[in-house]
Phi, psi and omega in degrees: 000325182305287184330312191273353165261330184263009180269322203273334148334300170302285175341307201246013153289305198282347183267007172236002154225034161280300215285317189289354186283277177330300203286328152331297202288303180310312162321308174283359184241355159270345176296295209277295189327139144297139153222130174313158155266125148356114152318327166268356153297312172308330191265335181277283182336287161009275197287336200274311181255024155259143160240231158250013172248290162239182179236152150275107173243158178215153186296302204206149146212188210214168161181148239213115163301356190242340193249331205047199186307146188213083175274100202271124183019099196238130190211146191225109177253149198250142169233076185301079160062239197261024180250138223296117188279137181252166184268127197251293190238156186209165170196142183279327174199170208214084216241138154235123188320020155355112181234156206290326165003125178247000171274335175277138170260146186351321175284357181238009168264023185257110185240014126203176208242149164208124180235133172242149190068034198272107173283131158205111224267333178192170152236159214280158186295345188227108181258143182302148156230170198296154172305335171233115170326304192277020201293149205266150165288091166302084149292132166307144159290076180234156211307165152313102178254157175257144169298112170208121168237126189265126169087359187316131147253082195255103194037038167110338202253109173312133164217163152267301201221139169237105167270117192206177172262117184248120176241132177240137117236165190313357198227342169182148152258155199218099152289129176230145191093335158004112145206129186241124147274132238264153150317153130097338200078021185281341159233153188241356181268000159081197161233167189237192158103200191196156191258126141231164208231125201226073192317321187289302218274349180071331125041053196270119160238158161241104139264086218242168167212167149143234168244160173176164188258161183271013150275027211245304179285319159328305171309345183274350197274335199331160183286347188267346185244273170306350186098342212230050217295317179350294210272323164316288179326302173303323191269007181280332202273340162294101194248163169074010214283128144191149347275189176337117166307146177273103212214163166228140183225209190182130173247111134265118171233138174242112190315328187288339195219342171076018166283148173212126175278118149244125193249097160264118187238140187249165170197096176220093195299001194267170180300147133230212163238170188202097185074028185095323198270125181274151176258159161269293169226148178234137160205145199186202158189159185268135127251100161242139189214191182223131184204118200033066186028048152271136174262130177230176183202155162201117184264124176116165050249163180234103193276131077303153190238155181262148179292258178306307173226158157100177185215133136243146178260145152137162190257152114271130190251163173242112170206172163018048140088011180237138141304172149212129182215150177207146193213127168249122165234166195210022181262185170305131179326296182277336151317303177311307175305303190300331163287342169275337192109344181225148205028064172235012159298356186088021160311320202281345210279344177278029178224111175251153154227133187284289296176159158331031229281156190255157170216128214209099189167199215174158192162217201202124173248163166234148207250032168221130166273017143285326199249036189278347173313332191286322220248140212214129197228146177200170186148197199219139178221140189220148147246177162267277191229134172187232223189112190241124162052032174090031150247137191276135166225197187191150181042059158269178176187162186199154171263083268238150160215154165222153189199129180052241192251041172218155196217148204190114173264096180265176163064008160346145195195112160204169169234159213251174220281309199285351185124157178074160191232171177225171205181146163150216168182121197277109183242156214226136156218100222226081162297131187029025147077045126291121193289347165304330197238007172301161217217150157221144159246143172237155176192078195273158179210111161258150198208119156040055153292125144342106176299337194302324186298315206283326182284358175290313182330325193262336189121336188295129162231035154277144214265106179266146162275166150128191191197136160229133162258177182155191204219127165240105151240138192206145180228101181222182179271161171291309198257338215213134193043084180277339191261307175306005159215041160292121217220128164159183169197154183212184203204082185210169193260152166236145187207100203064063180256179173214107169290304194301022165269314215267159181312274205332315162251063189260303194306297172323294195272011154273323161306312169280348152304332189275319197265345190236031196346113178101338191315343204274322219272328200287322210241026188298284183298068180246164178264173177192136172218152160198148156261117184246160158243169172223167208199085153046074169091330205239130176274145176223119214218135150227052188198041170280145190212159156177126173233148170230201194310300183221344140326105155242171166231159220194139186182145124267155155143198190269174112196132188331085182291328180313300208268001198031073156234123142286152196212076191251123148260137177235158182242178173227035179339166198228104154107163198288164165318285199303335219274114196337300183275358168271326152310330211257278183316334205267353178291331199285285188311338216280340189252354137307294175312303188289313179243029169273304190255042168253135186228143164254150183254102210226179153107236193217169170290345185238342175216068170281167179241108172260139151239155176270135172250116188287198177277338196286302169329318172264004178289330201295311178311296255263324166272357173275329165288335205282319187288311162330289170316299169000290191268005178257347178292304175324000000 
């Protein structure tokens, strides 16, 4: 009996650890094991949180003690009234966390969310509306969960990973704890902050920070999401950025009118480009928004550092289809422009500054070239010390305008290293902003300039004496044939020069040194005057004078400025023009002169050739024309 009592103990030991074996194994095989959910469940659920405004579809889903709900590629399509319904948001899966707790209600078994691949590529042009405007958002109460999206693509800006703390209440969700890390690891400090969604007020804020790139950024300006391509374009306008910027932002968006606020603020001590232009360091800040469905932007204030020198300050705005701007700069002159937008073809390339220049203005572009009629700039630019067409000038400063399709440096002003001023004004004419067909006018006033300043214009750096005053107007195009299609007249005076200094007559006072003994000393102290025109290039003069102690010279004829040739006769009269006994000698002299002391003057400016023109030379001219008239009576 005994025996038969413990055999049967020994039973219902192994019959207790069959069933605890069996129920292990059922355990372990509801943890790992899957079990599909029913398709016609799936299709009630669906269907239960569709309306006529969108639908929910889902491939499959599953569920799992070790995996929980798991929902495989979940697509949510807008059906805005008569327009084709599009897929608004999608994900390859969806996984959710679950706990078993039997003391917890259904709203508190959720203890996380996983989403991988989730897309949402723009928003439609046409969002469905609610049946009712004012209708209030009813949100579940549920417990706090962690967040995580592997892989996100939300309107173009690319993550690996988003992580957070999600709290719903009946009145708003609050992501927290926000932390995204970049593809590739290109920041690697990510961004932080966090979302509330403010279900009554329709209200979404984002406070976000760290690092991050503007491509990263740009894709939310789009015209499909924010609206705002503007604001793209500028920050599109950032080039080089490494490494990652240091940036904070700020989101307001309101669901009911779709107006929205953005605060982007930057501090990024490192090099980029900007427009072309290198920066040293940038710090600022963005604001843009939508507001009664108009897009603005105001980028400042803003600070750049400059490469080798200088800084600009100054703010830009957006509304109604105009930039609007005001800038204090100290950057390079065509650095300055190249950020406006304008006479940035290399108009500007005739202005070097030794020194800082200053820009100091403000104004209006219209961001459409049909509405360039509009556009209207003004302001004031200085240097300290540089080069206006190779003349070192110094304090030069000028009062800058633009109107329409024209730009204008009035009340030019500078003086020049040697002394003497210079004065007038440069104007610019650029029909529908081609650079091909850009026009620049000069209109100059010189007062006792140095020749030696003025031979820099040439190339010359022989140290000459002497001041020439005069008048310059000239018209020519900028990019294309510019000298060849130079236009204009002029006038100026010479005053205490020594030709035998200058390249030009070297030639002449070498000659009258071999034939004249002492000649140099006679023609040391001279004067000079002329008046000219210019013609698609070729300067033309019959009214070259240059006297000296008793000396005076006299000339007409061209020159090529394109091709640099000259093509001059000049004479060499005896005692000055003005002077009692030079009138008197030159009635005497005049049939001497012409034909003894005449010369032609051929070769370049820095290397002419005077030859004498003897008497044989002008019988010779003198029957080549005769034969010439001939053959044209013929």
């Amino acid at each position: 009996m005994w025996k038969l009592i413990k055999f049967f103990v020994f039973l219902f030991k192994l019959l207790l650890v069959l069933v605890f074996i069996a129920a292990l194994a059922l355990a372990v095989a509801l943890y790992i094991a899957e079990r599909g959910i029913p398709g016609q469940w799936l299709r009630r659920m669906t269907e239960k949180i569709s309306n006529e405004s969108y639908s929910v579809k889902v491939e499959r889903a599953t569920f799992s003690l070790k995996d929980g709900f798991r929902i495989f590629r979940p697509s949510v399509y807008i059906h805005p009234g008569s327009v084709a319904s599009s897929r608004f948001v999608s994900a390859e899966e969806i996984n959710l966390g679950v706990s078993l707790d039997p003391s917890l209600g259904w709203t508190n078994r959720i203890t996380s969310v996983t989403v991988k691949g989730l897309l949402l590529p723009e928003i439609p042009d046409q969002m469905p509306k609610p049946e009712k405007e004012d209708q209030d958002i009813e949100l579940p109460n549920l417990s706090p969960f962690r967040l995580r999206l592997e892989n996100p693509d939300i309107f173009g800006i690319r993550a690996s990973r988003l992580d957070g703390v999600v709290t719903v209440t009946s009145r708003q969700v609050e992501l927290s704890e926000a932390k995204v890390a970049w593809l590739n690891n290109d920041c690697p400090e990510g961004v932080t902050g966090k979302l509330l969604f403010d279900a009554l007020q329709k209200q979404l804020t984002i406070n976000v920070s760290g690092q991050a790139l503007p491509s990263y950024i740009v894709p939310i300006m789009d015209a499909k999401v924010l609206d705002c391509p503007e604001v793209a374009l500028e920050m599109n306008a950032f080039q080089s950025v490494r490494p990652p910027v240091q940036a904070a932002a700020d989101i307001s968006v309101c669901l009911t009118n779709c107006d929205y606020t953005l605060s982007l603020r930057i501090d990024d001590p490192n090099p980029c480009v900007y427009k072309g232009v290198p920066v040293q360091s940038l710090k600022g800040e963005l604001t843009a928004g939508m507001k009664s469905r108009k897009p603005y932007f105001t980028i400042g204030p803003l600070v750049a550092k400059g490469g080798e020198y200088g800084e600009l300050k100054g703010k830009l705005s957006y509304s109604d289809h105009k930039l609007t701007f005001d800038a204090d700069s100290s950057l390079p002159l065509p650095h300055v422009f190249d950020i406006i937008g304008i006479l940035n073809h290399g108009e500007l390339d005739i202005v070097k500054c030794d020194t800082p220049p200053t820009f100091v203005g403000g104004g209006s572009i219209a961001t459409e070239s049909t509405n360039a009629v509009q556009n209207w700039i003004n302001g004031k630019v200085s240097m300290g010390n540089g080069t206006i067409l190779n003349l070192p000038v110094r304090q030069a400063s000028a009062e800058f305008v633009m109107n329409a399709y024209t730009a204008r440096f009035d009340r030019v002003s500078g003086t020049t290293r040697g002394g003497g001023s210079a004065k007038g004004t440069v104007s610019f004419r650029f029909p529908d902003f081609d650079p091909d067909r850009c026009e620049v006018l000069t209109d100059l006033i010189l007062k006792d300039v140095p020749i030696a300043d003025l031979a820099k214009m040439s190339g010359i750096t022989n140290e000459l004496v002497g001041v020439v005053s005069g008048s310059l107007t000239t018209s020519s195009l900028v990019n294309t044939n510019q000298l060849g299609s130079v236009n204009g007249e002029g006038k100026g005076e010479m005053s205490g020069g020594v030709i035998a200094q200058m390249p030009l007559f070297a030639g002449l006072t070498e000659y009258l040194s071999k034939h004249v003994p002492g000649v140099s000393f006679l023609v040391d102290q001279s004067n000079g005057s002329m008046s000219f025109t210019i013609t698609n290039g070729v300067l033309r003069s019959d009214s070259v004078l240059v006297e000296g102690s008793v000396f005076s010279i006299s000339g007409s004829g061209t020159y090529n400025i394109p091709e640099d040739r000259l093509d001059f006769l000049v004479r060499v009269n005896i005692f000055k023009k003005a002077s009692i006994l030079g009138k008197i000698t030159r009635l005497v002299t005049v049939p001497v002169t012409k034909l003894l002391l005449e010369f032609k003057v051929t070769g370049t400016l820095q290397k002419p050739e005077w030859s004498y023109h003897s008497v044989v030379e002008k019988i010779t001219d003198m029957f080549s024309t005769e034969k010439t008239k001939d053959k044209e009576r013929q």
